[in-house]
C-alpha positions as CSV (number, residue, x, y, z in Angstrom):
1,X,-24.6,-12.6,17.5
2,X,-23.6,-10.0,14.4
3,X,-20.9,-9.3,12.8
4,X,-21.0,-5.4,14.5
5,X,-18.7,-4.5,17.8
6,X,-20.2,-1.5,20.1
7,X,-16.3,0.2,18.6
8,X,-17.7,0.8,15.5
9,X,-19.6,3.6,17.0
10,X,-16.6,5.1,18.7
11,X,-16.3,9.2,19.3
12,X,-16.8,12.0,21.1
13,X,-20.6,12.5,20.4
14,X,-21.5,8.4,21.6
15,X,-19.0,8.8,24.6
16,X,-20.7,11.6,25.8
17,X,-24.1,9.5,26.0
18,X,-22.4,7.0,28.2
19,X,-24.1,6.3,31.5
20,X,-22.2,7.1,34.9
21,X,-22.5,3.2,36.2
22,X,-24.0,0.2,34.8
23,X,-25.9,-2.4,36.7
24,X,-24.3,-5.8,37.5
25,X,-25.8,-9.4,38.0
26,X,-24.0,-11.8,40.0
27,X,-23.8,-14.3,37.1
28,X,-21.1,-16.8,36.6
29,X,-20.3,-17.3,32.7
30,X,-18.5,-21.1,32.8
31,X,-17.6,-20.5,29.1
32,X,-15.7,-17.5,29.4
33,X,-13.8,-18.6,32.1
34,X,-12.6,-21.6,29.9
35,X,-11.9,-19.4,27.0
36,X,-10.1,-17.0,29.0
37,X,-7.6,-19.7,30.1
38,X,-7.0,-20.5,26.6
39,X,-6.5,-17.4,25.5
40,X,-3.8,-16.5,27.9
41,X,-2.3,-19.3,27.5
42,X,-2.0,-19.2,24.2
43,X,-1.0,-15.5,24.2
44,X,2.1,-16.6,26.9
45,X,3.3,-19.3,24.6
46,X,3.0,-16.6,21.6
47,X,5.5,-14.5,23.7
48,X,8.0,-17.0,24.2
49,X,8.0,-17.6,20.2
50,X,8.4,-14.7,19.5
51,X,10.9,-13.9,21.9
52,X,14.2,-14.0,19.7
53,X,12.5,-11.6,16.7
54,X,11.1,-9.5,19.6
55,X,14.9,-8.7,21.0
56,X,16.1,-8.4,17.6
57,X,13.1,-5.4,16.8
58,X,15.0,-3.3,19.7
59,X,18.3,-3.6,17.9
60,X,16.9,-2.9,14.4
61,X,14.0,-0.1,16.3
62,X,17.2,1.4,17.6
63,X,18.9,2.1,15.1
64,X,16.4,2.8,12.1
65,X,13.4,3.9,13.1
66,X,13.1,5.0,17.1
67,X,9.4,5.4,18.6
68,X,7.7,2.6,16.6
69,X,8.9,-0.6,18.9
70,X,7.6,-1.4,22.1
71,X,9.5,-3.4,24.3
72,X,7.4,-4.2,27.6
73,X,3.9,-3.8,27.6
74,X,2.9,-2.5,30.9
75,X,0.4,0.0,32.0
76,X,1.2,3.8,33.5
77,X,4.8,3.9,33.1
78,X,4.8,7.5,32.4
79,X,7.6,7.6,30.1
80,X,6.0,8.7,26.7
81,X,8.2,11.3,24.9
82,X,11.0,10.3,26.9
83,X,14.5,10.7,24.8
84,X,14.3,6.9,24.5
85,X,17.4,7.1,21.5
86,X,20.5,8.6,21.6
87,X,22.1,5.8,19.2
88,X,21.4,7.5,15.9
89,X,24.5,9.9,15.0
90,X,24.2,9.9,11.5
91,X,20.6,9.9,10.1
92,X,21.6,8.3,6.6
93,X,19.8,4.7,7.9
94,X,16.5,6.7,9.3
95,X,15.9,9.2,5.7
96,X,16.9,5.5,3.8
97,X,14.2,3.8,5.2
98,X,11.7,6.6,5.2
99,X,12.9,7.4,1.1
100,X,12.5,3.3,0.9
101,X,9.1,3.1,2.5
102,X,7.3,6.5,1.1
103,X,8.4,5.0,-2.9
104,X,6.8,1.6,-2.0
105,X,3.6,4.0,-0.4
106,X,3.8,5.6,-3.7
107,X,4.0,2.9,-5.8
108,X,1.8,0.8,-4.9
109,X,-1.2,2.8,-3.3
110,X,-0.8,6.4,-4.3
111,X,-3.5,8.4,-3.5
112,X,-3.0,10.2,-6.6
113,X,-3.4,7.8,-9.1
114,X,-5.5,4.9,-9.5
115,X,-3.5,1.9,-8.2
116,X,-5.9,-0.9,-8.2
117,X,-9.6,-2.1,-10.7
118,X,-12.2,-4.7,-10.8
119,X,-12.2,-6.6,-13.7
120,X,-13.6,-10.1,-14.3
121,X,-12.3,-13.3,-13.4
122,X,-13.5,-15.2,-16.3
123,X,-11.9,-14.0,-19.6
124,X,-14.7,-16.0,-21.5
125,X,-17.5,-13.5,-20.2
126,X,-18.1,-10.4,-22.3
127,X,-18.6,-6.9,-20.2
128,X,-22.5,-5.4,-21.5
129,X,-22.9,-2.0,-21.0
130,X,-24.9,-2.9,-17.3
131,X,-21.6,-4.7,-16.2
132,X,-19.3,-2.1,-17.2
133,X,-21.5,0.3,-15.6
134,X,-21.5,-1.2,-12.1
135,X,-18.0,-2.3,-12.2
136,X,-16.3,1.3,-12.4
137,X,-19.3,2.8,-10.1
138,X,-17.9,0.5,-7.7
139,X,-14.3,1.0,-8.0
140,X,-14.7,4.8,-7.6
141,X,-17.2,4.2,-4.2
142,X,-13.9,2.2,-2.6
143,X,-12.1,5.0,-3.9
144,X,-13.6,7.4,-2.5
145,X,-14.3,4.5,1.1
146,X,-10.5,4.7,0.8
147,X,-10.2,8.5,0.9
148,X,-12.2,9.4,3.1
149,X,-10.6,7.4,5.8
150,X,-7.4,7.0,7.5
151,X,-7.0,3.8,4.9
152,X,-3.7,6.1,3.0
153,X,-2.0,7.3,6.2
154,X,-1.8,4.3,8.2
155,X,-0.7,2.1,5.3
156,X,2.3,4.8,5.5
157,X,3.2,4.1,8.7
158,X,2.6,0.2,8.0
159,X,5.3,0.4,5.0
160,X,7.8,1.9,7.5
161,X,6.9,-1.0,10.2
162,X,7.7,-3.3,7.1
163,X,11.1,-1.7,5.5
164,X,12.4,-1.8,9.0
165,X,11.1,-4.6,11.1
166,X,10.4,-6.8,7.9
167,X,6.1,-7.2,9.4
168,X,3.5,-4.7,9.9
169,X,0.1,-5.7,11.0
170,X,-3.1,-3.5,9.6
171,X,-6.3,-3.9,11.2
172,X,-9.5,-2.8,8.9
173,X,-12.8,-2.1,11.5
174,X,-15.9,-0.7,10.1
175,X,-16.3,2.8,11.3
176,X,-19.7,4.7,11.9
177,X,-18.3,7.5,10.3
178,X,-15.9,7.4,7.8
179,X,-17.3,3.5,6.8
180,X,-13.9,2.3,7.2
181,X,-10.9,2.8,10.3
182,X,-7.4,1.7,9.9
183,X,-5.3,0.6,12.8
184,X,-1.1,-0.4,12.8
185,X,0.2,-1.9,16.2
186,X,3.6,-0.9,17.1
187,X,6.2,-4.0,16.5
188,X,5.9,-5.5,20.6
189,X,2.8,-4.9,20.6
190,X,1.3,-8.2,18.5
191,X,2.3,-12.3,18.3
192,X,1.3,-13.7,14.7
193,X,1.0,-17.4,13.8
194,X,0.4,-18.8,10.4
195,X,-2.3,-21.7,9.2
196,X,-1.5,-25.2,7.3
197,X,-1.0,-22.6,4.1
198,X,1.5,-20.3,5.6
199,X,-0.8,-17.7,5.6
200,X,-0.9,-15.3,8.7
201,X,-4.7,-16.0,9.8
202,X,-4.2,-15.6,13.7
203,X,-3.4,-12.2,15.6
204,X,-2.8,-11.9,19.1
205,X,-2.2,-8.1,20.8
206,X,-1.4,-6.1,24.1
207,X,-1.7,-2.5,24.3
208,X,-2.4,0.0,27.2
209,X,-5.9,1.9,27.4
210,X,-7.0,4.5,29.8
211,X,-10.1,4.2,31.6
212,X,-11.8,7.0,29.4
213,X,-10.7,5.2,26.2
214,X,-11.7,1.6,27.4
215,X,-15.3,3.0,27.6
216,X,-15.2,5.4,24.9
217,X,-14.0,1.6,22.4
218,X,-16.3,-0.4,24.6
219,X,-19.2,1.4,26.1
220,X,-20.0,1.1,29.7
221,X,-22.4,-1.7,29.8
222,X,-19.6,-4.1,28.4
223,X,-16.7,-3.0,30.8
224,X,-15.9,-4.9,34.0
225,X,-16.8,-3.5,37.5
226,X,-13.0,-2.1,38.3
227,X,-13.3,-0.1,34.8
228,X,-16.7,1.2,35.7
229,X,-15.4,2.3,39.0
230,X,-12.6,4.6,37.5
231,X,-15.0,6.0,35.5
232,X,-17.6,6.8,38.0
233,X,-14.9,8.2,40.1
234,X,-13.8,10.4,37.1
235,X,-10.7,13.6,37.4
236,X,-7.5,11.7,37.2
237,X,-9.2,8.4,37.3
238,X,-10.0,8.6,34.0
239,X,-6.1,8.9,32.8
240,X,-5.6,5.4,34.2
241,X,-4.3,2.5,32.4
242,X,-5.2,-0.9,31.9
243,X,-3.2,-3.6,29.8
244,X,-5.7,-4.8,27.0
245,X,-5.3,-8.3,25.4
246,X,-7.0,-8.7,21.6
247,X,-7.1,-12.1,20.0
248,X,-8.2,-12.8,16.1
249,X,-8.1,-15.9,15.4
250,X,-9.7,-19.2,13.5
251,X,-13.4,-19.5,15.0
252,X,-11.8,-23.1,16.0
253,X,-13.7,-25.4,18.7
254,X,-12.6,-25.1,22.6
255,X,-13.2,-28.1,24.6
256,X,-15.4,-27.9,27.7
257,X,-13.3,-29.4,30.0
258,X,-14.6,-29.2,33.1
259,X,-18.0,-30.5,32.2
260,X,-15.8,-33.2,30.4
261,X,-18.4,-32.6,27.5
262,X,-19.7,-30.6,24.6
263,X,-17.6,-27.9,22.6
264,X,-17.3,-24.0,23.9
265,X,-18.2,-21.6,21.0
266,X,-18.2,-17.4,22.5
267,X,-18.8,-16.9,18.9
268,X,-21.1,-19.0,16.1
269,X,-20.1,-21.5,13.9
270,X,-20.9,-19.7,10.8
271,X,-18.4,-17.0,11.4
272,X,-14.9,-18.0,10.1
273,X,-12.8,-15.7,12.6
274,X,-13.5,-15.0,16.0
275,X,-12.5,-11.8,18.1
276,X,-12.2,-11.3,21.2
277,X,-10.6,-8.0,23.6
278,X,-10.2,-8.7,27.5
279,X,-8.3,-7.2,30.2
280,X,-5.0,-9.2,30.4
281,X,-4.7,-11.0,33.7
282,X,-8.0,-9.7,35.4
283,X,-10.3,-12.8,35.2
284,X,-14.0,-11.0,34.9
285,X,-17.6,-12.0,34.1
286,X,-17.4,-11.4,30.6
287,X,-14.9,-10.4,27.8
288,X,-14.9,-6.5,26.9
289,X,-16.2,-7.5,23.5
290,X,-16.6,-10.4,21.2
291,X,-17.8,-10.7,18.0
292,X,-17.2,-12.9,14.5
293,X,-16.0,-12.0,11.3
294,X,-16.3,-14.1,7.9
295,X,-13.4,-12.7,6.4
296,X,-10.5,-11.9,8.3
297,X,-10.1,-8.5,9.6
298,X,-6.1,-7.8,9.4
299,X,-3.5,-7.8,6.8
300,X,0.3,-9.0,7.8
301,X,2.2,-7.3,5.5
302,X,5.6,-9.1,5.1
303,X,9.1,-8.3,2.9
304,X,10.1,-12.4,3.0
305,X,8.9,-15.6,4.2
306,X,11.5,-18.4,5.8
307,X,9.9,-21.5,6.4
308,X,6.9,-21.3,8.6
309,X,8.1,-18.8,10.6
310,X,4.9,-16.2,10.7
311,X,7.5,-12.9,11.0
312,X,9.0,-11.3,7.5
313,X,13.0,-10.6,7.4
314,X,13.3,-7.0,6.2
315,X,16.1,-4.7,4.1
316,X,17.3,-3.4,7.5
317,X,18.3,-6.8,9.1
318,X,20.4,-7.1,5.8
319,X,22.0,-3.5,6.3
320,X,22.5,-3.4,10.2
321,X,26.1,-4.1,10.5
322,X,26.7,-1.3,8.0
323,X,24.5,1.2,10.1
324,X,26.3,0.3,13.7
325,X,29.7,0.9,11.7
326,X,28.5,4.2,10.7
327,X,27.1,5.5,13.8
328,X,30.9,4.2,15.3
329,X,33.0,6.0,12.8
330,X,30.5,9.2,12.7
331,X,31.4,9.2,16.4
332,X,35.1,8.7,15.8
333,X,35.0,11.6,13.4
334,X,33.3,13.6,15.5
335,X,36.1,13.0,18.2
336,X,39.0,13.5,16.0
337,X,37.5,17.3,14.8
338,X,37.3,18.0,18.5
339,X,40.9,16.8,19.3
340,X,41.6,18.8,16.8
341,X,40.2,21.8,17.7
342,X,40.0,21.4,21.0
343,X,43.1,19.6,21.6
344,X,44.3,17.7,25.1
345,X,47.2,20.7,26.5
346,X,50.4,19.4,28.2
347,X,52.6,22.1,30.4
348,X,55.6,22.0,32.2
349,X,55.1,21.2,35.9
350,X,55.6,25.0,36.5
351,X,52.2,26.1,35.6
352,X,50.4,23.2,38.1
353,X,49.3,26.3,40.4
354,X,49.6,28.8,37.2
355,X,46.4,30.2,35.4
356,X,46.2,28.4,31.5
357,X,43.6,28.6,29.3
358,X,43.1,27.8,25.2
359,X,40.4,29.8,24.6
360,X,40.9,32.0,21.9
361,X,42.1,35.7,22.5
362,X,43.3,34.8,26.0
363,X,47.1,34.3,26.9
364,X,49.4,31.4,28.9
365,X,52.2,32.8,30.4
366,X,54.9,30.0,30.4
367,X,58.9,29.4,31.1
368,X,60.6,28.3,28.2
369,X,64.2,27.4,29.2
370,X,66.3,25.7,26.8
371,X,64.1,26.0,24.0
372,X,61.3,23.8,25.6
373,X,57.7,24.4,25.1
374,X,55.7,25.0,28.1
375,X,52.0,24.8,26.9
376,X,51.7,22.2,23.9
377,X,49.2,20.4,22.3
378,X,49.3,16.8,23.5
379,X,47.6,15.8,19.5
380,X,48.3,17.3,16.9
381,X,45.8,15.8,13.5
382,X,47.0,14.8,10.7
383,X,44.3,16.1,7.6
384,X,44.6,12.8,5.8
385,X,43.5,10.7,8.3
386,X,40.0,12.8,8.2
387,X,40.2,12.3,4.2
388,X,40.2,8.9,4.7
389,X,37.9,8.4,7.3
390,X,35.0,10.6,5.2
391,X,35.9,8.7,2.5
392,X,35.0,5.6,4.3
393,X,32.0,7.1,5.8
394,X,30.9,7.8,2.6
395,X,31.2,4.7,1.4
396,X,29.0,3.3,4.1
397,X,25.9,5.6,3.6
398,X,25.8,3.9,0.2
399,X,25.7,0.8,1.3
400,X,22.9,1.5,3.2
401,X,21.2,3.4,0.3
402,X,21.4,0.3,-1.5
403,X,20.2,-2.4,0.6
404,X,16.8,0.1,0.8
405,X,16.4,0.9,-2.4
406,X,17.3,4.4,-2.5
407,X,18.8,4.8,-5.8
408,X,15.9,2.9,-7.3
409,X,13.5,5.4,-5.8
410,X,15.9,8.2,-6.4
411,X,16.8,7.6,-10.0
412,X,16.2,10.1,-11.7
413,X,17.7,12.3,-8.8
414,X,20.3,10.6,-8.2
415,X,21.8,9.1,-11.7
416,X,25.2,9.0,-12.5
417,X,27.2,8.4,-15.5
418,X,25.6,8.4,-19.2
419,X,22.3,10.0,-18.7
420,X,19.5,8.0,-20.6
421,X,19.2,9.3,-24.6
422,X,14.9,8.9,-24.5
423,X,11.8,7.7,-22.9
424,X,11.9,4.1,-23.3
425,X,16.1,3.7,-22.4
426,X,14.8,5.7,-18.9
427,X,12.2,3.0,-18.4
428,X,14.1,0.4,-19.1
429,X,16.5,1.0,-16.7
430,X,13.7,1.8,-14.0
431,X,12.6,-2.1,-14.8
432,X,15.9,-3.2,-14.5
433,X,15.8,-1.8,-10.5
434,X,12.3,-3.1,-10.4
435,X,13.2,-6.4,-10.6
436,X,14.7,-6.8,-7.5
437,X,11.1,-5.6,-5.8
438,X,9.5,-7.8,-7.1
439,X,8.7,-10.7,-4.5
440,X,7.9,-8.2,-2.4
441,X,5.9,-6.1,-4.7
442,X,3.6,-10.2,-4.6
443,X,3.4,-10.8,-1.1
444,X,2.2,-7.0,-0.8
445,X,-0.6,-6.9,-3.5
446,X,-1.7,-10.2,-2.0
447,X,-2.9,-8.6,1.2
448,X,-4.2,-5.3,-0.6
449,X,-6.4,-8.1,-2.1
450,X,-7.5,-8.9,1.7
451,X,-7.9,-4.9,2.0
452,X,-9.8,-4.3,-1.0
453,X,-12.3,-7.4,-0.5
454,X,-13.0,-6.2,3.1
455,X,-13.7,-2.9,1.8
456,X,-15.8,-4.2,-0.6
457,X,-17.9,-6.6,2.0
458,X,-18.3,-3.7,4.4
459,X,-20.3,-1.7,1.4
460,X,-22.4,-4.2,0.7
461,X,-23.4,-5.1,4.3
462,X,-23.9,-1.3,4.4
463,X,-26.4,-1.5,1.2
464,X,-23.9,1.4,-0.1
465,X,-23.4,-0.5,-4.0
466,X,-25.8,0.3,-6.9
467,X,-27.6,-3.4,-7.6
468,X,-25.3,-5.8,-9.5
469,X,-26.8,-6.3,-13.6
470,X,-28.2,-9.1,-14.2
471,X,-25.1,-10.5,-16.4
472,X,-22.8,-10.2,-13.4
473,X,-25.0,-12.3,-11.0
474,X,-22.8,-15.2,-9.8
475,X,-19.5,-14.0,-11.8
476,X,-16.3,-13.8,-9.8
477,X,-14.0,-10.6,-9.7
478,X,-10.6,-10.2,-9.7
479,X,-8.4,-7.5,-8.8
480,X,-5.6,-6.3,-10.8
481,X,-2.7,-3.7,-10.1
482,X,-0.5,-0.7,-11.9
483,X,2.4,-1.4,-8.9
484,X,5.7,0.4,-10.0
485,X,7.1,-2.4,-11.4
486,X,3.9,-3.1,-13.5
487,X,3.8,0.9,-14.5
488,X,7.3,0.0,-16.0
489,X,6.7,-2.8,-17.9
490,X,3.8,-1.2,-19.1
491,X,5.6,1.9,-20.4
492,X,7.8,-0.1,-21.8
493,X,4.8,-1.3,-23.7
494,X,3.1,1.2,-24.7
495,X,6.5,3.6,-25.7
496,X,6.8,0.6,-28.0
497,X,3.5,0.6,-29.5
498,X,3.5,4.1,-30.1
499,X,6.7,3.7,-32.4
500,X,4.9,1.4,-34.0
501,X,1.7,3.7,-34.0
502,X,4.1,6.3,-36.1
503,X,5.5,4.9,-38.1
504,X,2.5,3.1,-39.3
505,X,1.4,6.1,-40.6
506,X,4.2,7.5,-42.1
507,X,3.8,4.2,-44.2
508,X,0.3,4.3,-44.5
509,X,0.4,7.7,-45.9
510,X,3.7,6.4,-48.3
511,X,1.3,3.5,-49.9
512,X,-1.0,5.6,-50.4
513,X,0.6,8.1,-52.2
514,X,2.4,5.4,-54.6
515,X,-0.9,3.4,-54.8
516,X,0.2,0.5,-52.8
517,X,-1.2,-1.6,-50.7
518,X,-1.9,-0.3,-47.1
519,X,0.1,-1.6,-44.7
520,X,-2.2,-0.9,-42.1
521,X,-4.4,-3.3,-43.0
522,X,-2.4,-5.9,-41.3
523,X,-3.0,-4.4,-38.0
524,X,-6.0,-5.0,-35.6
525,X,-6.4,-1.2,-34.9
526,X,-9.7,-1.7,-32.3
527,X,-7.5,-4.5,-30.4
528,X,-4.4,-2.3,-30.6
529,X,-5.8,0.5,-29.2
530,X,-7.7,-0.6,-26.7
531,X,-4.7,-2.1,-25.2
532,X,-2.6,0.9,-25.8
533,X,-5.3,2.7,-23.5
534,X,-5.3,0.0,-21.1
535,X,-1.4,0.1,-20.9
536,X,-1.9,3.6,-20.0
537,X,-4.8,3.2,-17.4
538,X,-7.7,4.7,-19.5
539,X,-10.6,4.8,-17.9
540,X,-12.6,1.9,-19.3
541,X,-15.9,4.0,-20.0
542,X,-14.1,5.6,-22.7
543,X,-14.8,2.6,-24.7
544,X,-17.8,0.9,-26.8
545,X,-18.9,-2.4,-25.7
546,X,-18.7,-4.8,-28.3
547,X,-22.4,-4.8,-28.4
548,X,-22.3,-1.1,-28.6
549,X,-19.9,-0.9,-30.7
550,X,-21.8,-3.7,-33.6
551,X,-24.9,-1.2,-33.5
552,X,-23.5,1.5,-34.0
553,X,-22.0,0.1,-37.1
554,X,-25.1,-1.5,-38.1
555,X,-26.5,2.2,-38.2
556,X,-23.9,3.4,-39.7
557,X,-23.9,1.1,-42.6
558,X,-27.7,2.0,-43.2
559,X,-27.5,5.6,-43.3
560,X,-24.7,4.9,-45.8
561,X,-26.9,2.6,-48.1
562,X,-30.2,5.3,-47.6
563,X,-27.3,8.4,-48.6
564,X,-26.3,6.1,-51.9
565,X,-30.2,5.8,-53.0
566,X,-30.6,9.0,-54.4
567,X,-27.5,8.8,-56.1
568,X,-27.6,6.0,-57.3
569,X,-31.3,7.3,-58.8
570,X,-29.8,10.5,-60.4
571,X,-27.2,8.4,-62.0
572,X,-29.8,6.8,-63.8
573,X,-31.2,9.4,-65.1
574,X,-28.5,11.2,-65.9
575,X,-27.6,8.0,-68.2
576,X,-31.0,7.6,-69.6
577,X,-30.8,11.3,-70.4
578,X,-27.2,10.9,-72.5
579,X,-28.6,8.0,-73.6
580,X,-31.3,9.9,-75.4
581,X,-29.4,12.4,-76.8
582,X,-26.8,9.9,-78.3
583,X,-27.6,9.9,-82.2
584,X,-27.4,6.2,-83.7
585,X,-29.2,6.5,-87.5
586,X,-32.5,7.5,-87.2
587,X,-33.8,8.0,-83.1
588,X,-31.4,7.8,-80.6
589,X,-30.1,5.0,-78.9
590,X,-32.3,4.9,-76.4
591,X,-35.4,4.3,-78.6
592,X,-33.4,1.5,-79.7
593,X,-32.6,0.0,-76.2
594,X,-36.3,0.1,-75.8
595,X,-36.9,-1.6,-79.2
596,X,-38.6,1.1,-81.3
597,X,-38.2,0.9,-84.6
598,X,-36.4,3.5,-87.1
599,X,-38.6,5.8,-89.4
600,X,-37.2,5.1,-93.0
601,X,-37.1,7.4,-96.0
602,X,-38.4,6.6,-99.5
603,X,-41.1,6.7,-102.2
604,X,-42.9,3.5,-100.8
């Protein structure tokens, strides 16, 4: 078996080559029919675990973020676009979580920006030119994997799934087409379970397919006979539904019960996960598809761990109370305008059989004997009660803002009081928000790893890298981020260094000018400003290798030496020439440097 599922090739253009029928052989597969017993039981004792977090979704789907919970799987109910809310009055909780999830979208992955780079896990080991080479060529091909897929979008709906129901499951499939496909099940739709290390690494699902879509993901020769027979049949066939069941899970043993020997493996030992998609409750020959993986396939993305519960706690659980209050009072509000301008009438028991109306322009005719009114307004508003109850209103929505982040995503936007005097007081503050992200900011980045390695498997099974050097063969990468908080602390950093930059060479220029010492010469300027580039995401081929960077001032040094030569020469005869000319008796003093002796005057 490979690691390749006949969904991969999914589409228009491969459904269209689908066969009409398929031929079946009465074959009995003993295996599968143990497996599929284990399967559904485990997926039935999933459900009943999950069962208290699964009627808490509704509540918190309800009231935050309608249309992205599921509560009962079941096939053809016919009741998509049905108005399935009418709880949300105010909208404050719905644009919160939406403002919430699109700054942590932003921050983390922005498809803007670069968010994420390879670098090596070993400090110790020095890029070469090769290495640097490959390493940014293959940071831009899962760039460019990235956008060229759906990877951007879904994780925007994911972020949603997480701000409000505190999980959101992302599935990564390798696509035909665009290399990669992303896929986020609806909160009722999937049961997680966590491993010995708290780690999500099982995945169970339901979801309805029609026929036409059960083929299209599983091609014909893999679907069971009752499939085969909608689709033969075709027309309105094809718009039936079937409830699907998906399990990912640890490529763990099954016991062969029946044979009371032996272990059952659908998929090989050598695969770490195992996946497999059946039609739930409809016991057939074989599963719709199974396959293995070596890494797993799905990221849980989670806001907080408790314990070893498997499902995150999210900012909304924390603000629901709030958000029922406000939907209350927005109604009470709304009653106590239309009392008041549409007020309950009282009349005297004259007008019973008498035509009355309050609609404006038209007239009551009423009896009004001793001074009693015979049409009145049964409440009558009092303006401060409204005050107070917008006030309190008011004071609500912010709550709400708060407990999702609003007015750190909206800071700028939104800032009150003394507005910040320069850059680094503005980023300081942004940290100061930041901080309170921060675990979640972790347990996020920790399953981009899971995203990015996948990614990065996927191209090389695909032969779509450049070779790896020879000085990278058997070193270990790591991945490092520029998450919001990380883009604050670094512009901290580097607002700080570049203070330091200037007035360095205000100094510099100072010394110099008085014939001091330079003061610059106590900074590490190539250290410095590399960093100060890193801190500011530079792209790394902007720099020299060390290697590089040694030659070149090897060169450098020896053009200087062969430009000193000839001046060094023409000083010397420039000396030898004064040196001739320079009168010292008789001769010159040259011919006495070079010994010659003095003519001397006289009779003999």
């Amino acid at each position: 078996m490979s690691d390749t599922s006949a969904y991969e090739e999914s589409g228009p253009t491969f459904l269209s080559a689908q066969p009409l029928t398929r031929t079946y052989k009465d074959t009995s597969n003993e295996d599968w029919d143990i497996m599929f017993s284990v399967l559904e039981a485990r997926l039935s004792s999933l459900r009943s675990w999950r069962w208290a977090k699964w009627a808490y979704w509704q509540v918190l789907g309800r009231y935050f973020l309608p249309f992205r919970n599921i509560w009962i799987v079941v096939a053809n109910k016919m009741t998509r676009g049905h108005p399935v809310n009418d709880a949300i009055i105010d909208s404050t909780g719905l644009q919160a979580v939406r403002t919430c999830a699109s700054g942590i979208w932003t921050g983390l992955t922005s498809p803007s920006r670069p968010w994420f780079k390879l670098d090596l896990a070993l400090p110790w080991i020095k890029l070469d030119a090769a290495g640097k080479e490959w390493i940014q060529d293959t940071q831009d091909r899962i760039y460019a994997v990235m956008k060229g897929s759906n990877f951007y979008s879904q994780l925007a709906q994911a972020f949603k799934d997480l701000v409000t129901f505190g999980t959101a499951i992302v599935i990564i499939y390798e696509d035909f087409e665009q290399v990669i496909r992303l896929y986020v099940p609806c909160a009722g739709e999937y049961y997680i379970d966590v491993g010995g290390r708290l780690d999500v690494d099982t995945m169970y699902r339901e979801f309805t397919y029609n026929t036409l879509q059960i083929v299209d993901w599983f091609k014909v020769e893999n679907c069971p006979e009752q499939v085969v027979r909608m689709w033969e049949q075709g027309g309105a066939a094809l718009q039936n539904e079937w409830v699907v069941a998906h399990a990912i899970e640890p490529n763990t043993p099954v016991s062969r019960k029946r044979r009371g020997d032996g272990q059952i493996f659908l998929v090989p030992k050598s695969f770490g996960y195992r996946e497999l998609y059946w039609l739930k409750g409809i016991k057939t020959s074989d599963p719709l598809s199974k396959r293995g993986f070596h890494q797993k396939p799905f990221l849980a993305f989670r806001w907080s761990t408790v314990s070893n519960d498997p499902y995150g706690h999210g900012p909304c659980e924390d603000c629901i109370g709030d958000n029922k209050q406000l939907q209350l009072e927005s109604i009470r509000k709304a009653e106590f305008v239309d009392k008041g301008v549409r007020p309950p009438m009282g009349a005297s028991p004259e007008l019973r059989n008498e035509p009355a109306t309050i609609i404006a322009g038209q007239v009551t005719y009423v009896t009004a004997d001793n001074g009693k009114k015979g049409f009145w307004p049964l409440f009558e508003p009092n303006p401060a009660w409204l005050q107070g109850l917008t006030a309190d209103i008011a004071m609500v929505c912010e709550r709400i803002k708060n407990c999702l982040y609003v007015t750190l995503f909206m800071a700028i936007s939104q800032m009150e009081g003394v507005q910040p005097r320069n850059e680094l007081e503005l980023n300081k503050r942004d940290l100061e928000r930041l901080q309170e992200l921060g675990p979640v900011i972790e347990l996020a980045e920790k399953e981009l790893d899971q995203a990015i390695l996948r990614i990065l498997n996927i191209l090389t099974r695909r032969r779509m890298l450049g070779p790896i050097p020879q000085s990278l063969q058997g070193v270990p990468l790591k991945i490092s981020y520029t998450s919001i908080m990380r883009l604050a602390q670094q512009a901290s950093e580097s607002i700080a260094m570049k203070d330091i930059f200037q007035i360095g060479g205000a100094l510099s220029a100072a010394a110099k000018a008085g014939t001091l010492p330079d003061p610059l010469r106590t900074l590490n300027l190539d250290w410095a400003l590399r960093h100060y580039a890193e801190l500011n995401n530079g792209p790394s081929k902007m720099f020299f290798t060390d290697g590089e960077v040694a030659a070149h001032d090897k060169i450098r040094s020896a053009e200087m030496q062969k430009a000193q030569i000839p001046g060094q020469a023409m000083a010397g005869v420039q000396a030898a020439k004064t040196l001739s000319e320079t009168p010292t008796g008789p001769g010159s003093a040259l011919s006495a440097m070079l010994g010659g002796a003095p003519s001397v005057g006289g009779n003999g």
